[in-house]
C-alpha positions in Angstrom: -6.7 23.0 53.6 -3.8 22.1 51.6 -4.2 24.2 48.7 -5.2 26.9 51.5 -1.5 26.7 52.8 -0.1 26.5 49.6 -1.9 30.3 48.4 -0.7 31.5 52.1 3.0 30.5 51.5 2.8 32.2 47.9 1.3 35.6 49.6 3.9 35.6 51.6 6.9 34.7 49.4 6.2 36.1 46.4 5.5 34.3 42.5 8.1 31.2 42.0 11.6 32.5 39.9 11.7 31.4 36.2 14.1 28.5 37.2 11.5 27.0 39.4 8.5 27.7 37.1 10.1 26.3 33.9 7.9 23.1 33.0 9.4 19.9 33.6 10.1 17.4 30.4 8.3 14.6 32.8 5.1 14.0 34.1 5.4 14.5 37.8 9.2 15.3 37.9 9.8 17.3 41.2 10.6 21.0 41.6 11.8 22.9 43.6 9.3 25.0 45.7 11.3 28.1 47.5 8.5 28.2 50.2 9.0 24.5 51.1 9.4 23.2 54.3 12.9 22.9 54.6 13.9 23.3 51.1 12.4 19.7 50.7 11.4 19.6 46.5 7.5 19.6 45.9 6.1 17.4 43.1 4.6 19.9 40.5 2.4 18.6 37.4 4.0 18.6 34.6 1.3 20.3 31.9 -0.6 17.7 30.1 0.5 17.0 26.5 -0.6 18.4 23.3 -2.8 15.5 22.7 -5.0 17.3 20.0 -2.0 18.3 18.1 -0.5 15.1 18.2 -3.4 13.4 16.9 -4.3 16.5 14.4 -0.8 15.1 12.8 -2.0 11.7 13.1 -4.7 11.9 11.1 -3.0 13.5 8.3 -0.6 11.2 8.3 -2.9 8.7 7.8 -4.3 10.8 5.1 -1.1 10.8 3.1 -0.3 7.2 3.2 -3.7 6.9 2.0 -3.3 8.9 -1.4 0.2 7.7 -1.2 -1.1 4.5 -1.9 -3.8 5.6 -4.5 -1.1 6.4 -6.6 1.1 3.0 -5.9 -1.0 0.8 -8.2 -3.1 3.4 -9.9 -0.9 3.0 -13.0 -1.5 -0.7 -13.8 -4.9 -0.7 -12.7 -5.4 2.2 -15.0 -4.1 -0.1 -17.6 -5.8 -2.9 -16.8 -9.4 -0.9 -17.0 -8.7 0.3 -20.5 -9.1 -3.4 -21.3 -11.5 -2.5 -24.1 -9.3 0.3 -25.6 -6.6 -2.5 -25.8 -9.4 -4.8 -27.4 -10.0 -2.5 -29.8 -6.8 -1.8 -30.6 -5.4 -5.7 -30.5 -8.5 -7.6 -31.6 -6.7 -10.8 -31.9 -4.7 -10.7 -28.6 -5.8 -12.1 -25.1 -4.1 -8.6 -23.6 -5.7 -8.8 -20.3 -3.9 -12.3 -19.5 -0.5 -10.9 -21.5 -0.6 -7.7 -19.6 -1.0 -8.8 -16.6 1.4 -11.9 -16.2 4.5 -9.3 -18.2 3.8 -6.6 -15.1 3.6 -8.9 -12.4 7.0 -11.3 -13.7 9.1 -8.3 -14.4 7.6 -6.3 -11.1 8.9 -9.4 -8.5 12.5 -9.6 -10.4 12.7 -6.3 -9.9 11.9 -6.2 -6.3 13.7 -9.5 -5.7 17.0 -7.6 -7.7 16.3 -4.4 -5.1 16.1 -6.5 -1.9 19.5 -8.0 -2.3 21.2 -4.6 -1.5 22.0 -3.7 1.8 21.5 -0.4 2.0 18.0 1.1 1.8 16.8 4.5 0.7 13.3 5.4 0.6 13.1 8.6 -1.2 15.1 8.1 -4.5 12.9 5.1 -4.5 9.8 6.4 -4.0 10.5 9.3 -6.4 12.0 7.4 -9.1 8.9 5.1 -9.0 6.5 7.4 -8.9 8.7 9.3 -12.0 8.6 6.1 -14.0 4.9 5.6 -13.6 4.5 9.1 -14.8 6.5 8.5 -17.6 4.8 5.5 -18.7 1.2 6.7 -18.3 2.3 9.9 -20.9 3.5 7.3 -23.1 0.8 5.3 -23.1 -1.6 8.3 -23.3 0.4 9.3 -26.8 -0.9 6.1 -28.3 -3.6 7.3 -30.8 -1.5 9.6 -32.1 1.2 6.3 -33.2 0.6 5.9 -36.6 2.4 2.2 -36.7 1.3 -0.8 -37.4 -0.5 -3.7 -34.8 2.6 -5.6 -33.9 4.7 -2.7 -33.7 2.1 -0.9 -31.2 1.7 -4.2 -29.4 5.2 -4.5 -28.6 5.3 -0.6 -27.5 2.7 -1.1 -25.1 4.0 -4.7 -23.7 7.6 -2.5 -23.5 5.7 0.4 -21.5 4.2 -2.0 -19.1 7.5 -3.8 -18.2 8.9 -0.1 -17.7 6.1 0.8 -15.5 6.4 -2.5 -13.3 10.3 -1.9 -13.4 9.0 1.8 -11.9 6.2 -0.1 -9.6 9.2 -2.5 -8.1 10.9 1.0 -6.9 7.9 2.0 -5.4 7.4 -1.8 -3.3 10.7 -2.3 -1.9 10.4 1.1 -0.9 6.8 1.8 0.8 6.1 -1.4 2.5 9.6 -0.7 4.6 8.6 2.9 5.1 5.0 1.8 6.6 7.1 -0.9 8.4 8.3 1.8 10.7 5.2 3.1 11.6 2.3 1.8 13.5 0.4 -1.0 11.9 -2.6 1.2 11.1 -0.1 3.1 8.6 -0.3 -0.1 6.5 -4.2 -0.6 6.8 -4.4 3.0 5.4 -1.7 2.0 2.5 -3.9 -0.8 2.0 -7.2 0.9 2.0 -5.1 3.5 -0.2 -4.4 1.1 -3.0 -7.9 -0.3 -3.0 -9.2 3.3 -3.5 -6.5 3.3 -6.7 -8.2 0.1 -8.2 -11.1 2.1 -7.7 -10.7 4.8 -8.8 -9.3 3.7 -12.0 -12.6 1.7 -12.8 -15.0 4.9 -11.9 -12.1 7.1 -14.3 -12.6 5.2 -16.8 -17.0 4.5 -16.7 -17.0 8.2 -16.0 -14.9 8.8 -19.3 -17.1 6.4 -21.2 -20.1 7.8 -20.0 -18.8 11.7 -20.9 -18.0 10.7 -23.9 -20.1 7.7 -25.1 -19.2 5.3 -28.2 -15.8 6.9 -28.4 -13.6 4.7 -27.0 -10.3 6.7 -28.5 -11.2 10.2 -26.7 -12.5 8.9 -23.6 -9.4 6.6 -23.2 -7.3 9.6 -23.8 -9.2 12.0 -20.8 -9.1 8.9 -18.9 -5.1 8.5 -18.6 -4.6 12.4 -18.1 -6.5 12.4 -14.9 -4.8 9.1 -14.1 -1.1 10.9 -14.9 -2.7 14.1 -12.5 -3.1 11.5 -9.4 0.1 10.4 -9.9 1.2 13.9 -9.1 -0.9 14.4 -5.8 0.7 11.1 -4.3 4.3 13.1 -5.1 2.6 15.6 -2.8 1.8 14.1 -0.3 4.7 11.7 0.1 6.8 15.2 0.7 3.8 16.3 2.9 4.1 13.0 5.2 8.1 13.7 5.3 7.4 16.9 7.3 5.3 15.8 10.1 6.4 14.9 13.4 5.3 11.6 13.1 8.2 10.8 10.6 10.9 12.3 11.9 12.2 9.5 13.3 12.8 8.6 9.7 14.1 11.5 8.7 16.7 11.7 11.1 17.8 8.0 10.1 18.5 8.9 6.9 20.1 12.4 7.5 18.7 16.3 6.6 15.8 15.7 5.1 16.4 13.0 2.7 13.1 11.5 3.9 14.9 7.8 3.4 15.1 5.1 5.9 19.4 4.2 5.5 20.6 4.2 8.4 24.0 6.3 8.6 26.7 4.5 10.2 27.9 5.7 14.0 31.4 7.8 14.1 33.7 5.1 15.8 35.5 8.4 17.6 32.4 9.5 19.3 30.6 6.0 19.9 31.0 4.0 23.1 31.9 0.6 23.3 27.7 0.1 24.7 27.0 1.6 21.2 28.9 -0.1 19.2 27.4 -3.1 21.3 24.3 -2.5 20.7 24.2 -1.6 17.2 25.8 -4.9 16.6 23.2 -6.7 18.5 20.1 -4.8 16.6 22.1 -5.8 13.1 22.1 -9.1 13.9 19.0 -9.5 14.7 17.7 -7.4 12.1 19.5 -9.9 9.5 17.6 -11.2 6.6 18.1 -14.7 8.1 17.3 -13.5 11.6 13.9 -12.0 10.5 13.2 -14.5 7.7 13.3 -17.4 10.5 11.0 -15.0 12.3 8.3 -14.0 9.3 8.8 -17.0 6.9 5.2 -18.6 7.7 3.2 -15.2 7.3 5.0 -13.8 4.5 4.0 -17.3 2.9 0.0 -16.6 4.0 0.9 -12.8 2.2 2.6 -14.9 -0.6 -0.3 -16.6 -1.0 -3.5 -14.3 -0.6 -1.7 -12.1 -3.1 -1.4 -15.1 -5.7 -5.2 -15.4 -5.6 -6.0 -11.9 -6.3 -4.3 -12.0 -9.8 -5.3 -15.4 -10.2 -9.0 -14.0 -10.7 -8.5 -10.6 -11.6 -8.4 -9.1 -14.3 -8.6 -12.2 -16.3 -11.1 -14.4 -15.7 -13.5 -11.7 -14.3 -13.8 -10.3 -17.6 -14.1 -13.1 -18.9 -17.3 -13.4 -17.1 -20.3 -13.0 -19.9 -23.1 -11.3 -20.1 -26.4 -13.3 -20.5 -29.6 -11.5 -19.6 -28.6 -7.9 -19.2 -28.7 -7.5 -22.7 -28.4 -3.0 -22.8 -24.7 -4.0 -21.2 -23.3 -5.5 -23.8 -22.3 -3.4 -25.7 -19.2 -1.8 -25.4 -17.8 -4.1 -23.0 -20.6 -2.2 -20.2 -20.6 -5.4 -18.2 -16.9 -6.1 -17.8 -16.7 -3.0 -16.6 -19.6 -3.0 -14.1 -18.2 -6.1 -12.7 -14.6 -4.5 -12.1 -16.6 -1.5 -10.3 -18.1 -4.1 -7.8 -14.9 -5.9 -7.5 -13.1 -2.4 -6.3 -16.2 -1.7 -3.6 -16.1 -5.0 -2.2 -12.4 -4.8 -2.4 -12.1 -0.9 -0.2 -15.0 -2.3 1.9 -13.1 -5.6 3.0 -10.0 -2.9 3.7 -12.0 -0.4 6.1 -13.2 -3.8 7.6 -10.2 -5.0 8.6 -10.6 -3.5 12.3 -12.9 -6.4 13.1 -10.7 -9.8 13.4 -13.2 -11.9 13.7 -10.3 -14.1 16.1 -7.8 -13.3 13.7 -4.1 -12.7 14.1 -0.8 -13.7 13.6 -1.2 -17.2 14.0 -3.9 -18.6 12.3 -3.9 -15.8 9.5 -3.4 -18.6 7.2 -7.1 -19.6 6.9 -8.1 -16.5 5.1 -6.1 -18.3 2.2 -8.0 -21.6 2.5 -11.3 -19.5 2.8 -10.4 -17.7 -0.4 -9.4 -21.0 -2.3 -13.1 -21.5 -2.5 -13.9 -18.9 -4.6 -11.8 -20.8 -7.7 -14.7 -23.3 -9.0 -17.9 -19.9 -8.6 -15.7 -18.0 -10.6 -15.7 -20.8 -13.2 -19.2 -21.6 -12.6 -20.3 -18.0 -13.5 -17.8 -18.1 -16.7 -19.1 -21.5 -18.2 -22.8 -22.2 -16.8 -24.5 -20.3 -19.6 -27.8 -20.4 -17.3 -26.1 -18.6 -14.5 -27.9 -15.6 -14.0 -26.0 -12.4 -14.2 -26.8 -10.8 -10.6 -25.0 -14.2 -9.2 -22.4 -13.1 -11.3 -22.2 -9.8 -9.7 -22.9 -10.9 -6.2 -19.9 -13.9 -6.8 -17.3 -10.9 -7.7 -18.6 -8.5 -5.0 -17.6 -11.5 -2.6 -14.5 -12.2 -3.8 -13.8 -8.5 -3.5 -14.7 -8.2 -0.3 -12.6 -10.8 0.6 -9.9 -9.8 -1.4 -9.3 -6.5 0.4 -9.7 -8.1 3.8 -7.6 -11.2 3.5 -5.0 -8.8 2.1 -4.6 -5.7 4.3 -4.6 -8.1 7.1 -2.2 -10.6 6.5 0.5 -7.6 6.2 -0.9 -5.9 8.9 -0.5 -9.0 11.2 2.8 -9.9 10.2 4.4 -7.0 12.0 2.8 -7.9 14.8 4.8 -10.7 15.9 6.1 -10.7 18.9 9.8 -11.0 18.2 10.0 -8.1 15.9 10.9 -5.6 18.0 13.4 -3.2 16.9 12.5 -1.0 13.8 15.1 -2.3 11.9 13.5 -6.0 11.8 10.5 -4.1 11.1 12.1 -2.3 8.4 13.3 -5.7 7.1 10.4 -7.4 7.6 8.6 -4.8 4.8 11.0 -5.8 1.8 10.4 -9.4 2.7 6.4 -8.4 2.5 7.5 -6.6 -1.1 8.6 -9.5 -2.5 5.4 -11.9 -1.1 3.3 -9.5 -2.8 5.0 -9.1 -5.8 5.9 -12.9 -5.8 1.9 -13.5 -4.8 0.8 -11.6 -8.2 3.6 -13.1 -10.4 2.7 -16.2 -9.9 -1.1 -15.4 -9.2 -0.8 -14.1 -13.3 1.0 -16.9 -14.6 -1.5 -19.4 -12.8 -4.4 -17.2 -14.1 -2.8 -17.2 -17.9 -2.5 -20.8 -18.2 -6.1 -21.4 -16.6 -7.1 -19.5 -19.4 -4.9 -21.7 -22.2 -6.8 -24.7 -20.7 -10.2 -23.3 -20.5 -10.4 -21.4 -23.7 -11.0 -18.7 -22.0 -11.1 -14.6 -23.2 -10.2 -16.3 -26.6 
C-alpha cells in the first residue's frame, strides 16, 4: 500500500529535481521528497556500494605484495642455492656458513643504522633496495667470465653479498612499515610472498641443472638471469600496488605520488589548536618507547622464530648426507632436493597460517619452544650414519612447515595488539619487526656457524 502511494504521489508530481535525486554519500541519509507530507524529508537508500570493485582491488593488492615479496629475499636465496657453484668454485671454503652469517650481520646493522632516523620514506627505499639487489645479482652473474685468482674471487663475492644485504636492509625497514599500514592479511601475503622466493630460487636452480646437466658453470649463469628478471617484476608491481585505492591512504601521507609513508608536517597557519592537539597525542604515542613498551615481548617471539630459521638453514641442512639414495649424489642432487622440500613445507606452513590452532598475541611464544625441538633431529639426521634418508627428508619438510607458519604468524599477530591503534604505531611497530627479523637471522647465522666449528660440520 505504501509503495502504492508513493507511485500515486510521483504521477501526480512529476520525476524528483536533480538536487533531490543526487545520491547521498551515507547509507540512509534523508532526502528531501517534494511530494512529502508537509515538506517532512523521506529516508531514501543510499545505492549499495561497489563491493565487487572494492574487492576486485583487494585481490590485486594482495597479488602485488605477494611478488613484492618474491623478490625481497629472492636475491640471497638465489645465492644461497648456487651452494654447489660456490663449492666448485671455493673447494676449500665452508661458504654456506660464511655466506650466510656476512648477509645476515651486515643486513641487521643496516637496518638497526636505518631505524634510528626519524623520518621514513618507503619508495627511495624500496627502489634503492630493489636497485642494489639488481646490481649485485649482475655482478655475481659476471663471475665465470673473472679470470682472477681463488682468494681474490672469494673476497669479490663475500664484498657482493654484504652489498646485497646493505640493499636487502633498504628493502626491510621499508616493506614491513608499508604492510604495517595495511590490514594484517597484507603481511600474510608478504610472508607467503617470500616463501614463494626461497622457492622459487631452489626450482630455478634444479630446473637449470636439469636443462643443462653436468654443467654447473652454464646452468648457474641462466639461473641468475631469470633470478635478475624477477627482481624486475617486483619493481612492477610495487608501482602497480602504489596506484590502487587501497593505498592511497599512503600516498597521500607522503605527498603526489611519492608512494612513501613520511608523514608531511601540518601548516601551523591553517591547523587548529584540536590539530595540533591531536597530532601531538598520535606522536607520542606513536614513539619508539611508547610502542616498544607495547610490542617488546612479541617482537622478542619474532626475534626469536627468525633466529631458528638461519640456525638450520642453509647450513646444517646441507650438511645433511646422503646414505642410500645413491643416483643423488652426485652433483650435490640431494642437497638440493632437501632445500626443495624445505621451501614446500615452508609456503605450505604460510597459506596455513589462517588456522590458529588457539593462537594469538599472547601465547605466540610457544611456536618458539615448539620449534626448539627440531635442534637435536636435525643433528640426528646429520650424524646417525644409519638414519635413513626419507627421515631425512620428512625431518626438513617439518621443520619447513613449521618454519613458514611460526614465522608469518608471529608478525602477523603482533599488530594485532590491542593498543596499537593509530597507523602510525603501526607504522612503527614494522621497523621494530625489521630489526627482530634481521636481528633473528644474524644471530640465527652466527649460532649456526659456530655449531658447525664444534661439530665439524660441512668441513
Amino acid at each position: 500500500q505504501g509503495n502504492f502511494w508513493k507511485r500515486l504521489r510521483a504521477a501526480a508530481c512529476g520525476p524528483l529535481p536533480p538536487a533531490a535525486r543526487e545520491p547521498s554519500h551515507t547509507m540512509g541519509t534523508a532526502r528531501t521528497d517534494p511530494c512529502a507530507e508537509d515538506g517532512k524529508p523521506e529516508a531514501m537508500p543510499a545505492p549499495a556500494p561497489s563491493v565487487s570493485k572494492d574487492a576486485a582491488d583487494s585481490s590485486v593488492a594482495y597479488v602485488c605484495m605477494t611478488v613484492i615479496g618474491i623478490g625481497y629475499l629472492l636475491p640471497i636465496a638465489a645465492i644461497w642455492a648456487a651452494f654447489d657453484y660456490w663449492k666448485m668454485l671455493f673447494p676449500d671454503q665452508n661458504v654456506e656458513f660464511t655466506v650466510a652469517g656476512a648477509y645476515q650481520v651486515v643486513s641487521i646493522v643496516t637496518v638497526a643504522a636505518l631505524s634510528a632516523s626519524k623520518s621514513l620514506v618507503l619508495a627511495p627505499r624500496i627502489y634503492g633496495g630493489f636497485g642494489g639487489q639488481f646490481a649485485c645479482l649482475a655482478a655475481i652473474f659476471a663471475f665465470r667470465w673473472m679470470d682472477q685468482s681463488e682468494e681474490v674471487m672469494y673476497c669479490v663475492l663475500m664484498s657482493l653479498v654484504c652489498l646485497c644485504s646493505v640493499a636487502t636492509g633498504f628493502l626491510d625497514s621499508a616493506l614491513l612499515s608499508l604492510c604495517a599500514q595495511y590490514s594484517p592479511r597484507m603481511q600474510q601475503h608478504l610472508q607467503i610472498g617470500i616463501g614463494f622466493g626461497t622457492f622459487m630460487s631452489v626450482v630455478y636452480r634444479d630446473t637449470t641443472k636439469l636443462l643443462l646437466p653436468g654443467n654447473v658453470a652454464d646452468a648457474t649463469s641462466l639461473y641468475f638471469i631469470v633470478a635478475l628478471l624477477t627482481v624486475l617484476v617486483c619493481v612492477t608491481c610495487y608501482r602497480l600496488l602504489m596506484t590502487l585505492p587501497v593505498s592511497q591512504h599512503i600516498v597521500r601521507s607522503q605527498g603526489a605520488g611519492r608512494g612513501g609513508a613520511s608523514t608531511p608536517l601540518l601548516d601551523e597557519s591553517s591547523s587548529s589548536e584540536s590539530e595540533k592537539d591531536a597530532q601531538q597525542h598520535v606522536a607520542a604515542q606513536s614513539s619508539f618507547s611508547n610502542v616498544w613498551r607495547i610490542v617488546r615481548k612479541n617482537q622478542l617471539v619474532v626475534f626469536l622464530n627468525f633466529a631458528l630459521t638461519t640456525l638450520y638453514y642453509p647450513g646444517l641442512l646441507t650438511s645433511i648426507p646422503c646414505r642410500q639414495f645413491k643416483a643423488l649424489r652426485a652433483h650435490e642432487w640431494f642437497q638440493e632436493l632437501l632445500l626443495t622440500v624445505f621451501t614446500v613445507g615452508d609456503i605450505l606452513g604460510r597459506f596455513a597460517t589462517g588456522n590458529r590452532f588457539g593462537l594469538n598475541y599472547s601465547n605466540i611464544w610457544l611456536t618458539v619452544v615448539v620449534r626448539a625441538t627440531m635442534f637435536p633431529l636435525i643433528m640426528v639426521c646429520i650424524f646417525w650414519h644409519s638414519l635413513p634418508d626419507i627421515v631425512s627428508m620428512a625431518a626438513v619438510a617439518v621443520f619447513g612447515v613449521m618454519n613458514g607458519y611460526c614465522g608469518t604468524l608471529s608478525l602477523m599477530v603482533v599488530l594485532e595488539v590491542p593498543e596499537l591503534v593509530h597507523d602510525e604505531q603501526r607504522k612503527t611497530c614494522g621497523r621494530f619487526s625489521a630489526l627482530g627479523v634481521n636481528g633473528g637471522l644474524a644471530l640465527g647465522s652466527v649460532a649456526g656457524g659456530l655449531v658447525a666449528m664444534i661439530f665439524d660440520i660441512g668441513a
